[in-house]
N, C-alpha and C positions, 0 to 999 in steps of 0.2 A: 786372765792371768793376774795373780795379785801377789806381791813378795810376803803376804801374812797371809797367805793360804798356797801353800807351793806345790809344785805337783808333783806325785808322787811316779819314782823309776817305772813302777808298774803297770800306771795310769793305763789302760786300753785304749785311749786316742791318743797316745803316738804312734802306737804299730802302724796307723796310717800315715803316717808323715812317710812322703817320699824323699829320695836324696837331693832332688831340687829345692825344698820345701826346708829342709835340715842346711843347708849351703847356705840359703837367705841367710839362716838366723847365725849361718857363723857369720855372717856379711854385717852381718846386725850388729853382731857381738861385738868385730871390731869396731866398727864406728862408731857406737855408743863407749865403748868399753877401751876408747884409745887415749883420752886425756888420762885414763888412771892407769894406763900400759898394759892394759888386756887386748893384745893384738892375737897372740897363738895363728901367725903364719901359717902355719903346715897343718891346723888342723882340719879335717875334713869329715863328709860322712863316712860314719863305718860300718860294718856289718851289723845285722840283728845276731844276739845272741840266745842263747838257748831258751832261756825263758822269753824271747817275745821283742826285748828289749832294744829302742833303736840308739846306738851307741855313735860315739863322735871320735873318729881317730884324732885323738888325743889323750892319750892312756885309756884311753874305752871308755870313755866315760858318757850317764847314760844323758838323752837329748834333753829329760826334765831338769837336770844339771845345767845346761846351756840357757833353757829356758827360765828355770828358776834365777840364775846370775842374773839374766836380762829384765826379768822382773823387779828386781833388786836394784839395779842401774836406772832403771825408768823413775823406779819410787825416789829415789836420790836426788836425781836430779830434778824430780819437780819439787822436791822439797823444798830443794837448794833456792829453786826460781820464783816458790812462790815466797820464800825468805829475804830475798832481795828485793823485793816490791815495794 
């Protein structure tokens, strides 16, 4: 997972992501994503949609979205840390 190659809503290995697996990474989300106020409380796993797509109740939006932020946040923050040295 790299924030300059993102992965695309269609990708064919999220259909494997189970709803355990999609939880972690909202778990992720918020504790990476809490000093900058991305907590999204209530968001959860949500349904696959039509095309395949594992979505995150939170306006539906799809799991490469979650994962791509998270990537985004990873690369940031080591930015940040290797800037500080």
């Amino acid at each position: 997972m790299s924030a300059h190659q993102p992965i695309h809503p269609a990708d064919p290995a999220l259909r494997h992501l189970t709803a355990r697996q999609v939880t972690q990474l909202i778990v992720e989300l918020r504790t990476e994503g809490s000093e900058f106020g991305l907590t999204w409380p209530s968001a959860q796993p949500g349904e696959t949609n039509l095309n395949g797509r594992v979505l995150i109740s939170l306006g539906n939006i799809p799991a490469s979205t979650l994962i791509n932020l998270l990537a985004l946040l990873r690369e940031y923050k080591r930015e940040r840390d290797r800037r500080r040295c």
